[in-house]
C-alpha positions in Angstrom: -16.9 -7.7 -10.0 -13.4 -8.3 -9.5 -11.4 -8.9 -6.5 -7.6 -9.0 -5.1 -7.6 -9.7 -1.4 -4.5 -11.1 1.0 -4.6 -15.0 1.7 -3.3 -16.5 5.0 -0.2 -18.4 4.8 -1.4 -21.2 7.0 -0.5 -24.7 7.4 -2.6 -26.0 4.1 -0.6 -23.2 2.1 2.7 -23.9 3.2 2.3 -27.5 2.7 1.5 -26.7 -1.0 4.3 -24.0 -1.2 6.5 -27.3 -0.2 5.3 -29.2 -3.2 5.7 -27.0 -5.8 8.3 -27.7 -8.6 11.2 -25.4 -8.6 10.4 -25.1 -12.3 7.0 -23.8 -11.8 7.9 -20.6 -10.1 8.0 -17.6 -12.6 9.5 -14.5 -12.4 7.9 -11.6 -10.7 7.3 -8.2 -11.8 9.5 -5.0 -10.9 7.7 -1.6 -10.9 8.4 -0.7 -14.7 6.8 -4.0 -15.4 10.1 -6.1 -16.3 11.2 -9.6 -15.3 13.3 -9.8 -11.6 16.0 -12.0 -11.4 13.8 -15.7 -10.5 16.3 -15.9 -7.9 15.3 -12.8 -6.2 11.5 -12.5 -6.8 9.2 -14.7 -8.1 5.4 -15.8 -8.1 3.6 -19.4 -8.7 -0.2 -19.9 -8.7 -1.4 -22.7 -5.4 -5.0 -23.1 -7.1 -4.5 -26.4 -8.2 -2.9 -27.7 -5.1 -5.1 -26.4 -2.6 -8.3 -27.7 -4.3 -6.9 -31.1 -5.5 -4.8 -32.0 -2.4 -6.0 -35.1 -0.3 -6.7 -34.0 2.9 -5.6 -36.7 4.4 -2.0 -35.1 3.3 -3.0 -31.6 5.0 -5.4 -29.6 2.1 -9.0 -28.9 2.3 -9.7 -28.8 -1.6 -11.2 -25.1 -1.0 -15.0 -27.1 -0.8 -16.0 -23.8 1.0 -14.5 -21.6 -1.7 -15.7 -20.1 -4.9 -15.0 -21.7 -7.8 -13.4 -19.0 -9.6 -11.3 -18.7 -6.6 -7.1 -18.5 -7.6 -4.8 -18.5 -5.0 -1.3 -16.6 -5.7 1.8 -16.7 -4.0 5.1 -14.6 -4.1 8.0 -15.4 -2.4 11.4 -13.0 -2.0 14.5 -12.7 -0.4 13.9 -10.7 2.4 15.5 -7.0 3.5 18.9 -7.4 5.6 17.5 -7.6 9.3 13.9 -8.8 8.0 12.3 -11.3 10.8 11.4 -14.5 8.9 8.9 -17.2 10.2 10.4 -20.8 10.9 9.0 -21.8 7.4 10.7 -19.2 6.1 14.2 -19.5 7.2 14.5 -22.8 5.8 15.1 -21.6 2.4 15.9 -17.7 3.4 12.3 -17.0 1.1 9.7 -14.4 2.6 6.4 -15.7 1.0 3.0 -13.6 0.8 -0.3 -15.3 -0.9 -3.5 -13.1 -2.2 -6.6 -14.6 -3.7 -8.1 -13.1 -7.1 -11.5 -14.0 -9.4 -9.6 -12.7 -12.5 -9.7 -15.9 -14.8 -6.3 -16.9 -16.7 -8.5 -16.9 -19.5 -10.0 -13.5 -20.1 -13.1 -12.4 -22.7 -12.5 -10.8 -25.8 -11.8 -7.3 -26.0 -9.6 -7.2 -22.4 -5.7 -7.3 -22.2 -4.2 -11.1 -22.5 -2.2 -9.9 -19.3 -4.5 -9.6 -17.2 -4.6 -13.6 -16.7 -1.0 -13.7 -15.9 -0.1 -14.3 -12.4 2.9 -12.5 -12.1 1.3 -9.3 -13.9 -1.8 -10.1 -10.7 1.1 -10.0 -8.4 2.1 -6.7 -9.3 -1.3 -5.2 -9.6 -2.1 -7.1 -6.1 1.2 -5.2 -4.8 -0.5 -1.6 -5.8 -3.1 -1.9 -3.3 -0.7 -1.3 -0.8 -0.6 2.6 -1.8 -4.9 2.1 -1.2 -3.9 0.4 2.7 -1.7 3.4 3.2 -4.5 5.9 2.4 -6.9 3.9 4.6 -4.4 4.3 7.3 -3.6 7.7 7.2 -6.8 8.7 6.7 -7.4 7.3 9.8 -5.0 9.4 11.5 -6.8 12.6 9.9 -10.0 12.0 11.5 -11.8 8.7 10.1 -10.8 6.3 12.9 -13.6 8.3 14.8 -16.5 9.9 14.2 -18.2 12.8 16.9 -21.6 11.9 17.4 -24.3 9.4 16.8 -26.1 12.2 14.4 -25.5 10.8 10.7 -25.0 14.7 9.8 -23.0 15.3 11.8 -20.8 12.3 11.1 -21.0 13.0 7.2 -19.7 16.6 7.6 -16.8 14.8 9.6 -16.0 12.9 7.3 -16.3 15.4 4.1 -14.0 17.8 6.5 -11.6 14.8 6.8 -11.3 13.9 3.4 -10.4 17.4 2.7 -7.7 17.4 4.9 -6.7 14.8 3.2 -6.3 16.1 -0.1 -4.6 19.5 1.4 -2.1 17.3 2.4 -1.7 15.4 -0.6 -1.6 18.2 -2.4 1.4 20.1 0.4 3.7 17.2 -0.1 3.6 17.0 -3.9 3.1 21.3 -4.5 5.4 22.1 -1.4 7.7 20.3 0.1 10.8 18.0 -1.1 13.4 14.9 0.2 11.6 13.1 3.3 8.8 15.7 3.8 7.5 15.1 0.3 6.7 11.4 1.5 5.7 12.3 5.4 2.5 11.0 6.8 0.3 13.2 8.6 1.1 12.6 11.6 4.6 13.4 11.1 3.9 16.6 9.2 1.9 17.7 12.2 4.6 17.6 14.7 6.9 19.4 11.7 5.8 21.9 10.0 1.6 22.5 11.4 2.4 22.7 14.8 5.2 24.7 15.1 4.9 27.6 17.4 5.4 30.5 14.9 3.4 34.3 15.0 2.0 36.0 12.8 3.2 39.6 13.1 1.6 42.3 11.1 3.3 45.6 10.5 4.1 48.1 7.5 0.8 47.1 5.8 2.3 43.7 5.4 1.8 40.5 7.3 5.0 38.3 8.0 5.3 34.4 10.0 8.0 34.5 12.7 9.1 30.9 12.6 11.2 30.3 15.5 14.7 29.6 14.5 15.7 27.0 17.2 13.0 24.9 15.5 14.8 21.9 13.7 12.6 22.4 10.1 12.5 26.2 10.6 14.4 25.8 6.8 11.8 23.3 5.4 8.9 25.3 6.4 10.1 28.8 5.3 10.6 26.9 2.0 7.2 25.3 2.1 5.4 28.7 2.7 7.6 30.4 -0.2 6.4 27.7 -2.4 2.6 28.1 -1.4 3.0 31.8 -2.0 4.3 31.7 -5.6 2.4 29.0 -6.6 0.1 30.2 -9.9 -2.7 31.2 -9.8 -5.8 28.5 -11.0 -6.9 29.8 -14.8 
C-alpha cells in the first residue's frame, strides 16, 4: 500500500526549505510530462533534513514518523494577485509539501520513474481532480445523509453517485466552452432549474424555454445534443 498525502508547511519545514542548496532543486513536471523552466517550477525532496536536523536548530528528526516516510516539496512562482505567506514573499516562491512511501528505489519489474521526485510531484498534483470529485459530490447529496436507517442511507448514496455520473456524462456529451467544466451547483442554477414547460400538441411534445433566460441558447443546444445522440449498440 502506497500513499501520497499533503504535508504542513510548518515551522520545522520551512526551516529546512531555508537550508536547501539552490543546486538541489530540480525541475518540476508540466502536464505532458516535460521539464518547466527551474526558474518557474521546481521540486526538492526535505527527507533528509527533517530526520537528520538537530532539534536544537528547529527539526524533530520525524522520530514519530514511518521510516519509509519522504517528504516532498514544490515551490512556484505564484499567479498575478496570488496571496503569499510572509515566508513566501521573501523570495516571491509559493511552496506546497506532500508526504509519499514510494521508495526512490523501486523492485524489479515497476517503472524507474516512479522513484523520481519530480515525476511524484506530478502524480501528487493529479489527486486534485480526486479532491474536486470529493467536493462536488458533496454538493450532489453526500455531505448528508437522511436517516439513521443504513438502507436508507445506501440508496442515498447509490442515488447520489448516479447523479454524479449524469452529470459527468452532460458536460462531456452535451455541453461546450465554460459549461463543459461547470460544477453542479452552477449547472443547477443554469440549465436544471430553469423555468421552462413542457407543451404537448400535434402528437409531439416540445420544451418552451423562456427566452429572457440568460443560457436559453446553451440549453436549447444541450437538449439538441441529448436528442441526437446515438443510440447504445
Amino acid at each position: 500500500m502506497e500513499y501520497s498525502v499533503g504535508f504542513d508547511l510548518d515551522e520545522r519545514a520551512r526551516a529546512a526549505i531555508a537550508e536547501v542548496p539552490a543546486a538541489a532543486w530540480q525541475p518540476a513536471l508540466d502536464v505532458d510530462g516535460q521539464a518547466r523552466d527551474i526558474d518557474q517550477a521546481a521540486v526538492v525532496e526535505l527527507t533528509g533534513l527533517l530526520r537528520e536536523r538537530p532539534v536544537a536548530l528547529g527539526g524533530d528528526q520525524l522520530k514519530g514518523w514511518p521510516a519509509g516516510m519522504r517528504v516532498i516539496a514544490r515551490r512556484e512562482r505564484p499567479h498575478p494577485g496570488a496571496q503569499l505567506s510572509l515566508f513566501e514573499q521573501v523570495d516571491g516562491y509559493r511552496y506546497q509539501l506532500f508526504a509519499t512511501n514510494t521508495p526512490a528505489r523501486l523492485t524489479a519489474g515497476r517503472s524507474p520513474r516512479l522513484g523520481q521526485i519530480a515525476f511524484l510531484e506530478a502524480r501528487h498534483r493529479a489527486h486534485a481532480r480526486v479532491e474536486d470529485a470529493i467536493r462536488t459530490g458533496k454538493t450532489t447529496g453526500l455531505g448528508h445523509l437522511p436517516s439513521a436507517s443504513f438502507a436508507i442511507n445506501q440508496a442515498w448514496c447509490l442515488t447520489a453517485g448516479i447523479a454524479c455520473d449524469l452529470l459527468a456524462w452532460l458536460r462531456l456529451l452535451c455541453l461546450t466552452g465554460d459549461l463543459a467544466k461547470a460544477e453542479p451547483k452552477t449547472l443547477r442554477y443554469r440549465l436544471l432549474h430553469v423555468a421552462a414547460r413542457l407543451i404537448r400538441g400535434q402528437r409531439k411534445r416540445k420544451i418552451r424555454i423562456p427566452a429572457t433566460w440568460p443560457w436559453a441558447e446553451q440549453l436549447r443546444t444541450a437538449l439538441l445534443a441529448a436528442l441526437t445522440l446515438p443510440r447504445p449498440a
